[in-house]
C-alpha positions as CSV (number, residue, x, y, z in Angstrom):
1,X,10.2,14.4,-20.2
2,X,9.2,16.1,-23.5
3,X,5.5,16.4,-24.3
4,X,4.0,14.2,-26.5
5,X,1.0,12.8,-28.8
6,X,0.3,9.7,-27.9
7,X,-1.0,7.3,-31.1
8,X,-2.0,3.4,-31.1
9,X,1.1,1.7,-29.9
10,X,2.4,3.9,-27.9
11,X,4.0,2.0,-24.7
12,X,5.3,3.2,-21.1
13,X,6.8,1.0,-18.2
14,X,7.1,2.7,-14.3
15,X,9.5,2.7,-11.8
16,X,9.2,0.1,-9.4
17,X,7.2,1.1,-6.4
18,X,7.3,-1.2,-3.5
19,X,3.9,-1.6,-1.3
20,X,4.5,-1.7,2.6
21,X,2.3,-3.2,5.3
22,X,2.0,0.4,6.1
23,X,0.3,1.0,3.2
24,X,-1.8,-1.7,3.4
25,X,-2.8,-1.0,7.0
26,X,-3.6,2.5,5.6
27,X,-5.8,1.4,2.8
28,X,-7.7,-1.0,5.2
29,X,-8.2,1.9,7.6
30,X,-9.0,4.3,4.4
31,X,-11.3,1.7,3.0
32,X,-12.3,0.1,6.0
33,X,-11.5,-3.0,4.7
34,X,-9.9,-4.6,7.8
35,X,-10.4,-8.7,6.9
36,X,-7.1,-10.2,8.8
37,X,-5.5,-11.4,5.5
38,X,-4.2,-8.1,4.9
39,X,-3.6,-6.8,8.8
40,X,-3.0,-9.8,10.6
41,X,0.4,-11.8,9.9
42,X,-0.1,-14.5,12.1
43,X,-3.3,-15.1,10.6
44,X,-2.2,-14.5,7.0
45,X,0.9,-16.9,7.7
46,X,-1.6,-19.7,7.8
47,X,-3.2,-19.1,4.8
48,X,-2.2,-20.3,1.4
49,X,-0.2,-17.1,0.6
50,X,2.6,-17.1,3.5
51,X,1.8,-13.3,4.9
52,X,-0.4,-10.5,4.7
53,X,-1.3,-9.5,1.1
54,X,-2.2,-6.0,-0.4
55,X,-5.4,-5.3,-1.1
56,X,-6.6,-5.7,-4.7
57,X,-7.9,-2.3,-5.2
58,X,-5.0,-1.1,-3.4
59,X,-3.0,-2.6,-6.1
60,X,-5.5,-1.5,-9.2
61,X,-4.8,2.4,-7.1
62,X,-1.5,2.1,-8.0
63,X,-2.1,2.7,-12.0
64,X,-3.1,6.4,-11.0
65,X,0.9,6.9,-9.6
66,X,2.7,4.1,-11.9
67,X,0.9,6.2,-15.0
68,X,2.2,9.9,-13.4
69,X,6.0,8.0,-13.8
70,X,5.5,6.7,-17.0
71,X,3.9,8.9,-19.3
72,X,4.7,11.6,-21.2
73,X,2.9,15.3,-20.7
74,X,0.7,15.1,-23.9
75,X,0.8,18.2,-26.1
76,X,-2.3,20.7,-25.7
77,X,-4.4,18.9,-23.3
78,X,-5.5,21.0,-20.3
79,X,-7.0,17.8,-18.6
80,X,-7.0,14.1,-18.0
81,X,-9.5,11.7,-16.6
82,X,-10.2,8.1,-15.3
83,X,-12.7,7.2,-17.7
84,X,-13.3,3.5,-15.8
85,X,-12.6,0.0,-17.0
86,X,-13.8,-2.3,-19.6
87,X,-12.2,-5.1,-17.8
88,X,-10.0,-6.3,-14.6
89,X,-8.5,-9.1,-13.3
90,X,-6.6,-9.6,-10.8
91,X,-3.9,-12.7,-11.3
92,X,-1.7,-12.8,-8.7
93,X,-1.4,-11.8,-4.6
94,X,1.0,-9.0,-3.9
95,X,3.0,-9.9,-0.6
96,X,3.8,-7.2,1.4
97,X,7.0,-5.7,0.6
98,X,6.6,-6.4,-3.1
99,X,8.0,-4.0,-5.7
100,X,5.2,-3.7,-8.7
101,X,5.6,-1.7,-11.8
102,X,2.9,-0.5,-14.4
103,X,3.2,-1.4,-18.2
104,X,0.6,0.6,-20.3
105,X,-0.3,0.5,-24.5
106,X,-2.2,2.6,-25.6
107,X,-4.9,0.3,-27.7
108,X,-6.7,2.9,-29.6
109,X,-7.3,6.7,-29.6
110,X,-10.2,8.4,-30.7
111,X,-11.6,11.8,-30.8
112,X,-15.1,12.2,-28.9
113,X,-15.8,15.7,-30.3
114,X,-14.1,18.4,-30.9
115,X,-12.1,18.8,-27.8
116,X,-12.1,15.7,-26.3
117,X,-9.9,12.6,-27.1
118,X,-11.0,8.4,-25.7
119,X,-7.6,6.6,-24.8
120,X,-8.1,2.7,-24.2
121,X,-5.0,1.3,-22.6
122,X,-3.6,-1.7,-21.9
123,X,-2.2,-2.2,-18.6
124,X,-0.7,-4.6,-16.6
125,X,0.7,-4.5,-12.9
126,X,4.0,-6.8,-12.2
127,X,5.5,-7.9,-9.4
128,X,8.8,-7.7,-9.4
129,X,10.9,-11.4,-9.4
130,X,7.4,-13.0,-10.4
131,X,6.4,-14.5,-13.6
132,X,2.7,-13.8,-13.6
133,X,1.5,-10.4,-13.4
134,X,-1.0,-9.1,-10.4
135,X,-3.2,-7.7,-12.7
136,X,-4.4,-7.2,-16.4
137,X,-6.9,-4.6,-17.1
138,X,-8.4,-2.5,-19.8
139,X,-8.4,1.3,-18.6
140,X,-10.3,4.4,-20.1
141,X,-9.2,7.7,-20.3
142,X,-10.0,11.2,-21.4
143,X,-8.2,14.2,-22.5
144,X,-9.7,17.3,-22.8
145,X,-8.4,20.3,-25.1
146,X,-9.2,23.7,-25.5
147,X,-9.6,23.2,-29.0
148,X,-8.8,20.6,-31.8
149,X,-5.9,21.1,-33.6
């Protein structure tokens, strides 16, 4: 993909990417959150949701990887970081074996000082087949460049 400068308006979409119970019995173990919703599918059968679910900050992980597939290499930054969130919610379960995609725009962009740029983003996490998204959030980043242009 060709590098480029992202301004207000700016939108991306992922590839699908489809979450497995072995990743959610990882992320449990990882986490060491192990409640039976997520592990147990005799127990999650019972529940409202029909099966085992993904974890939400399993899913909310996901931006780091749906963001690598959908963005563009941005011209003249050396590096970027997770910044945190203004705001998350999460709307929807994720079964296991759902396929989820990440859909980004980019709200604002704004330099901090001379080598470092704020990018506000709009994301939201969908679940492939479903209507309502599993998540909406508002995620902060930072680029950093050697120098401002």
């Amino acid at each position: 993909m060709p590098k480029a400068t992202l301004q207000p308006g700016f939108e991306a979409v992922s590839r699908w990417f489809e979450i497995s119970q072995a990743q959610i019995d990882a992320f449990a173990e990882v986490t060491q959150d192990k409640q039976a919703l997520h592990l147990d599918p005799d127990y999650a059968a019972q529940t409202p949701f029909g099966g085992t679910i993904a974890h939400g900050f399993l899913t909310l992980s996901m931006l780091s990887a749906m963001a690598y597939d959908a963005m563009p290499d941005t011209v003249g930054d050396e590096l970027s970081v997770n910044y945190g969130f203004d705001r998350i919610r999460f709307l929807s379960p994720v079964r296991s074996g759902a396929r989820l995609r990440g859909k980004f725009v980019l709200d604002s962009r704004d330099w901090v000082d001379e080598t470092t740029v704020a990018l506000l983003w709009s994301v939201t996490i969908d679940i492939d087949g479903q209507d309502k998204p599993a998540l909406v959030a508002a995620w902060r980043n930072r680029l950093y460049f050697e120098g401002k242009d």
